[in-house]
C-alpha positions in Angstrom: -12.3 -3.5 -9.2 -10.1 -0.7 -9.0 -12.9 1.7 -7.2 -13.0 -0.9 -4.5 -9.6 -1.1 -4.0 -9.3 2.3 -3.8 -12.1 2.6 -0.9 -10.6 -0.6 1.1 -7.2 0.8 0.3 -8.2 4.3 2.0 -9.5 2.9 5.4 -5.9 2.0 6.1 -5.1 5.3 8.6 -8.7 5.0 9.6 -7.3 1.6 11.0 -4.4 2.9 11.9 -6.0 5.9 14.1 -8.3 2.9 16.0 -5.6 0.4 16.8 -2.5 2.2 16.8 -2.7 3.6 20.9 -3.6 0.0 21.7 -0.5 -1.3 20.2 3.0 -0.9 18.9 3.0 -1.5 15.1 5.2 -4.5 14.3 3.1 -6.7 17.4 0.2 -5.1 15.6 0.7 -6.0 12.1 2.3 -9.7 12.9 -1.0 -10.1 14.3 -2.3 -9.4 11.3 -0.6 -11.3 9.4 -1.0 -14.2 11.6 -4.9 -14.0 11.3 -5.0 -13.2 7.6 -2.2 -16.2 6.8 -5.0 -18.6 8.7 -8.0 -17.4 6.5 -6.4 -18.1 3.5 -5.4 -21.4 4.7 -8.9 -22.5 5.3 -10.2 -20.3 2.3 -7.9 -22.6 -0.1 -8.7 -25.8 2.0 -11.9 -25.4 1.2 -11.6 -24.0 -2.1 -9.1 -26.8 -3.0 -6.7 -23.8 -4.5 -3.2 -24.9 -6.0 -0.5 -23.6 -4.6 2.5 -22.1 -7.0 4.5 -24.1 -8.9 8.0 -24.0 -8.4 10.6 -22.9 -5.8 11.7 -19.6 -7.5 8.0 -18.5 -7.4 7.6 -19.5 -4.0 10.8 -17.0 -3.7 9.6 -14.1 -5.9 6.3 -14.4 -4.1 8.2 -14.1 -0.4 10.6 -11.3 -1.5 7.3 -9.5 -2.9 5.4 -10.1 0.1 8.6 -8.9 2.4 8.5 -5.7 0.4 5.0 -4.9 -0.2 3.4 -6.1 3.8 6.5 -6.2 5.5 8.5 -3.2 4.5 5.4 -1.1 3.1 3.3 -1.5 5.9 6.3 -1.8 8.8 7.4 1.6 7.8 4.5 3.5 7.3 3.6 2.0 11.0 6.6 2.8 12.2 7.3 5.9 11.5 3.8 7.5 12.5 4.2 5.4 16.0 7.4 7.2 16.1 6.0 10.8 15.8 5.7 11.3 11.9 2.3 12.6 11.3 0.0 10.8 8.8 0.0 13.4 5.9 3.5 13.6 6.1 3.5 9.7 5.8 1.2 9.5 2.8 2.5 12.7 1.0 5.9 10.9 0.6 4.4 7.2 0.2 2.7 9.3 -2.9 5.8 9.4 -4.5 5.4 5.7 -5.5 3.5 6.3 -8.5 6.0 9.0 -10.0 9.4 6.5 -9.2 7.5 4.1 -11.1 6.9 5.8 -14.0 10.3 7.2 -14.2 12.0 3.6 -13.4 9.1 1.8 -16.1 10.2 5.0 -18.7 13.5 4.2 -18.4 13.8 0.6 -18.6 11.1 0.6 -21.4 14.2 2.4 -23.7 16.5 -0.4 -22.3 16.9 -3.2 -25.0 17.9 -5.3 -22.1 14.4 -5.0 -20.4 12.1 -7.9 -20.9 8.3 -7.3 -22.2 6.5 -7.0 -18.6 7.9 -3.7 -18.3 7.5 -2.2 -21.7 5.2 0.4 -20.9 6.0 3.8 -22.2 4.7 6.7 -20.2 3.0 9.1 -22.6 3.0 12.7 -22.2 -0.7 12.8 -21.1 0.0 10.0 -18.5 3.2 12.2 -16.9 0.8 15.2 -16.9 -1.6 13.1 -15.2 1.0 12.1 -12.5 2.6 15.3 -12.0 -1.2 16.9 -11.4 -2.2 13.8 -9.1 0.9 15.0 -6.9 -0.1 18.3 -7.0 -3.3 17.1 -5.6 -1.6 15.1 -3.1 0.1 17.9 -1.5 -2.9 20.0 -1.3 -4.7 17.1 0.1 -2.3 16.6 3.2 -0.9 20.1 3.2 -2.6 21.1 6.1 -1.5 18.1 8.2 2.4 18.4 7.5 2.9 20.4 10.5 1.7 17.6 12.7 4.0 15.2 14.3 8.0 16.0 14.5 10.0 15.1 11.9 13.3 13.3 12.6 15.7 11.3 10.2 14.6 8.0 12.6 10.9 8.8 11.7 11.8 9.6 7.9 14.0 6.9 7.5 11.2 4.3 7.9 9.0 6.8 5.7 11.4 6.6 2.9 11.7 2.8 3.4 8.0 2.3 2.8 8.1 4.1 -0.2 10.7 2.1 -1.7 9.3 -1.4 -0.2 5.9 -0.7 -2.1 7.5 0.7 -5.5 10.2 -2.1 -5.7 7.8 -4.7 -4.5 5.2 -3.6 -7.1 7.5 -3.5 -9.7 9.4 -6.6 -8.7 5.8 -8.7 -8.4 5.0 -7.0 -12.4 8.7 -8.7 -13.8 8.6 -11.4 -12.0 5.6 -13.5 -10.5 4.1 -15.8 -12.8 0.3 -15.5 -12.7 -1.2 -17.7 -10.1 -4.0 -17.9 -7.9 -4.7 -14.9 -6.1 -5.3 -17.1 -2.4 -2.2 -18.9 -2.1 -0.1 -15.8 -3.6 -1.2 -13.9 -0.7 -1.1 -16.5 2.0 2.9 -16.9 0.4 3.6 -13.6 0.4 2.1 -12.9 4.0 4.0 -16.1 5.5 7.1 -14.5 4.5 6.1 -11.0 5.5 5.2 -12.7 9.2 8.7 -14.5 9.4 10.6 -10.9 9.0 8.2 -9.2 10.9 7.7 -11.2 14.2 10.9 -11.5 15.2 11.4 -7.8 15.4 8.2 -7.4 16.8 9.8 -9.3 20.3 11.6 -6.1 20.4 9.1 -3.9 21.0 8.4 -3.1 24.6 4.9 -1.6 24.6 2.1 -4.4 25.2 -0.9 -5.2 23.2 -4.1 -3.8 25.3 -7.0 -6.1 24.1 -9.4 -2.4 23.7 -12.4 -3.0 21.9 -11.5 -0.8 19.1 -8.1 -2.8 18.9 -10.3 -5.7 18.2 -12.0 -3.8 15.7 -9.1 -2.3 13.7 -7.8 -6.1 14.0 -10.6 -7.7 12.2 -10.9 -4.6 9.8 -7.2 -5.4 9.1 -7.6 -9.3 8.6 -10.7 -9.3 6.7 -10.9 -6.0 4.4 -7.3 -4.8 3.9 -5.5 -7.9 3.6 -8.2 -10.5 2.6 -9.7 -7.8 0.3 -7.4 -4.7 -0.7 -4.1 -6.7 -1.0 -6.1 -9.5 -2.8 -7.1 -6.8 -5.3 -4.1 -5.0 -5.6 -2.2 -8.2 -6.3 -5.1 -9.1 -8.9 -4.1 -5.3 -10.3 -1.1 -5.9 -11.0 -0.9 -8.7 -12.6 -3.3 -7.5 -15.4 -2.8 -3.4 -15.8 0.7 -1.6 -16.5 2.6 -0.5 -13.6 1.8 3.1 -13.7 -1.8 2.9 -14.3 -2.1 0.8 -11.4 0.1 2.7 -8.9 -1.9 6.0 -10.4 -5.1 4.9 -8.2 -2.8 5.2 -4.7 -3.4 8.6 -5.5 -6.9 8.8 -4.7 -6.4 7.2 -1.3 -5.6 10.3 0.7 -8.2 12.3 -0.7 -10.8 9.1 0.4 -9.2 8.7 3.8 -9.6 12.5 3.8 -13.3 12.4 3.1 -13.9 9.3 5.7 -12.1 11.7 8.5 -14.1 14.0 7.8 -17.2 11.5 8.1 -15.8 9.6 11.5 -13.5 12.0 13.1 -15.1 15.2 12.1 -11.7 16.3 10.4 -12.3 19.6 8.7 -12.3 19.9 5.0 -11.0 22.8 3.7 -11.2 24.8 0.0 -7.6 23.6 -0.6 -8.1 19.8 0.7 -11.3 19.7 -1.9 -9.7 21.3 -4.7 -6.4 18.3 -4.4 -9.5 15.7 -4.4 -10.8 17.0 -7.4 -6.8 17.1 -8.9 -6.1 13.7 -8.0 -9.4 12.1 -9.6 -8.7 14.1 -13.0 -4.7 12.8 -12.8 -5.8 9.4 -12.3 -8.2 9.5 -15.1 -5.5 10.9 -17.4 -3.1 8.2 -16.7 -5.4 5.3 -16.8 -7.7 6.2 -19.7 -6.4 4.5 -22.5 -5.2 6.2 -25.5 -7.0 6.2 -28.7 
């Protein structure tokens, strides 16, 4: 499971590169969300899936789903729509996994903290982090010059990365485990509701291209029915850290597919971070014995 999510997770800039000049991002990803909340309709129609129980599940499960599609994905779109080039994006969505272990470390020495989050970093697992960062920035290094940098563009940069660490921790503390289908079709309803409206702000139009069509159905059917399906699925059985450890390999995989569709050079310094991120993951998610 988590090498799948890792490659579906990875093709999201790949997306991104297809549909983006054929669209502004929140018309885009409401879209999206539109497409992906009506497959999961039918999906538990036909599946006969029960829905959650409970209005303050149906709340945790909108907030989440605000944070982690809404505010993740809005900024990240956003702010490389606005100029921000994508390595700069994903070096400081990369962050995520390090805030989590530093807000799971510190809450795990709370006595106020309630058992979902008692998860102790151990040394190897923050030597493991700190080298998967390393990785990171060698990974994307050569693409920081790219794009301008402005506190507009950074500001929705920094909002991602907060969206995706509170919503992962958030979903961790708080969701009660439930049916994967109509968690995500609750979480995307309530990302759609945020998102549309501000999408009838935007002035650019959609352009119906062919690869617009493409990157759409990639979206609907692999990213959101498949890599947020998985990630939820993540979360809810593996610690917080270990999970958000495997967003590290998803530069280095969307820098190999560049390289495969795009031609994107890779250089001695890009292959040495792949090789740093793979060994950090597998320090923080092999267990200890």
């Amino acid at each position: 499971m988590p090498a799948v999510f890792v490659l579906i997770w990875s093709t999201g800039f790949i997306v991104a590169r297809y549909g983006m000049p054929h669209a502004p991002p929140l018309s885009f990803l409401s879209l999206r969300y539109l497409l992906s909340v009506g497959c999961f309709l039918i999906w538990i129609a036909l599946a006969r899936v029960a829905w959650p129980r409970g209005a303050a599940q149906w709340g945790h499960l909108g907030l989440t789903g605000v944070l982690m599609h809404g505010g993740y994905l809005g900024g990240v779109w956003a702010a490389v729509r606005s100029g921000m080039g994508a390595g700069t994006v994903a070096l400081i969505v990369g962050l995520q996994p390090l805030l989590t272990a530093l807000w799971v470390s510190a809450q795990a020495r709370s006595p106020l903290t309630g058992q979902a989050l008692r998860e102790p970093v151990t040394p190897r697992q923050w030597a493991g982090l700190l080298l998967g960062q390393g990785g990171l920035l060698l990974v994307v290094w050569h693409k920081l010059g790219i794009g301008e940098v402005t506190a507009a563009n950074l500001s929705l940069g920094l909002l991602a990365l907060a969206s995706i660490t509170v919503g992962t921790l958030y979903q961790k503390r708080h969701v009660a485990p439930c049916d994967v289908r109509s968690a995500n079709a609750v979480q995307l309803m309530a990302a759609l509701a945020v998102t549309a409206p501000l999408a009838l702000l935007e002035s650019a139009p959609v352009v119906w291209h062919p690869a617009l069509v493409g990157a759409l159905a990639w979206s609907v059917l692999a990213l959101t029915l498949g890599g947020s399906s998985l990630l939820y699925l993540l979360i809810q059985r593996g610690a917080a850290t270990r999970v958000t450890s495997l967003l590290y390999l998803v530069p280095p995989c969307t820098a190999l597919m560049a390289w495969g569709l795009f031609g994107e050079t890779l250089g001695g310094l890009t292959l040495a971070g792949v090789a740093m991120c793979v060994l950090g993951v597998a320090w923080v998610v092999r267990e200890s014995h």
